[in-house]
N, C-alpha and C positions, 0 to 999 in steps of 0.2 A: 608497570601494572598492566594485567593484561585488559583488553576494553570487553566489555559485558554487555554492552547493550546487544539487543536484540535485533536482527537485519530480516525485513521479509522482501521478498520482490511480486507485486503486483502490477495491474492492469489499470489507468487513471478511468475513472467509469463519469466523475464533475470536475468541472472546473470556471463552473460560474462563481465561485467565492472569490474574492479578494485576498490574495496570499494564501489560498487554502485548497486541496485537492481532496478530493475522493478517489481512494487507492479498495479494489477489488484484488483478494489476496484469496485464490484459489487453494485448496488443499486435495491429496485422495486418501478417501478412508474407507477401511475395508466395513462390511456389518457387520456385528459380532454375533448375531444368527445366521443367516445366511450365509456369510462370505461373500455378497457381490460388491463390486467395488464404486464407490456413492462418493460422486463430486461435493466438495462444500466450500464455501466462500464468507468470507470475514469481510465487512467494507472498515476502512479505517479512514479516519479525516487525518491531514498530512500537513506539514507548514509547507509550503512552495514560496520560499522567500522573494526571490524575483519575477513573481509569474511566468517561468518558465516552460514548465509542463503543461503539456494539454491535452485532453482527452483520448484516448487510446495509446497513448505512451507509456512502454512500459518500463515502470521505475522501482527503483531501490529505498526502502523509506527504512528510517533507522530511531530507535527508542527514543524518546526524550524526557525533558521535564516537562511538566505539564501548563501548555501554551495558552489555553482555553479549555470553557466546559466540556468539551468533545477532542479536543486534540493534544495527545500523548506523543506524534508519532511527525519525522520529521523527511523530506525528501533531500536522500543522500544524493543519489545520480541520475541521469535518464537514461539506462540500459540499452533503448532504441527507442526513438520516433515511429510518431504514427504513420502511417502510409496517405498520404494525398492532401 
């Protein structure tokens, strides 16, 4: 079966929660008036099971079942580490 869930990759923006991230998942959208091209950003809370990630890391968070009242959404990998 092939797997469905859904993979975004974003930027960790929190991570003062205990097992939990805040994932900054940038998108570009063009206007549908204008045509100029407009940044937009999604924040998603993320399970980090091992408190691994941390703040400016950027990661891979993938669909889940729903952990809590806010978090749907689970951290697959750490793409790369933050700088310093």
């Amino acid at each position: 079966m092939k797997e469905r869930r859904r993979r975004l990759v974003g930027r960790v923006t929190s991570d003062k929660m205990d097992k939990t991230v805040v994932v900054t998942v940038e998108r570009l959208q063009r206007h549908p008036l204008y045509g100029k091209v407009i940044r937009r950003a999604n924040k998603f809370k993320a399970h980090n099971a091992g408190n691994t990630a941390r703040a400016g890391d950027l990661v891979r968070i993938v669909e889940s079942r729903p952990l809590s009242r806010d978090k749907r959404w689970a951290v697959e990998e750490i793409v790369e580490k933050a700088h310093g």
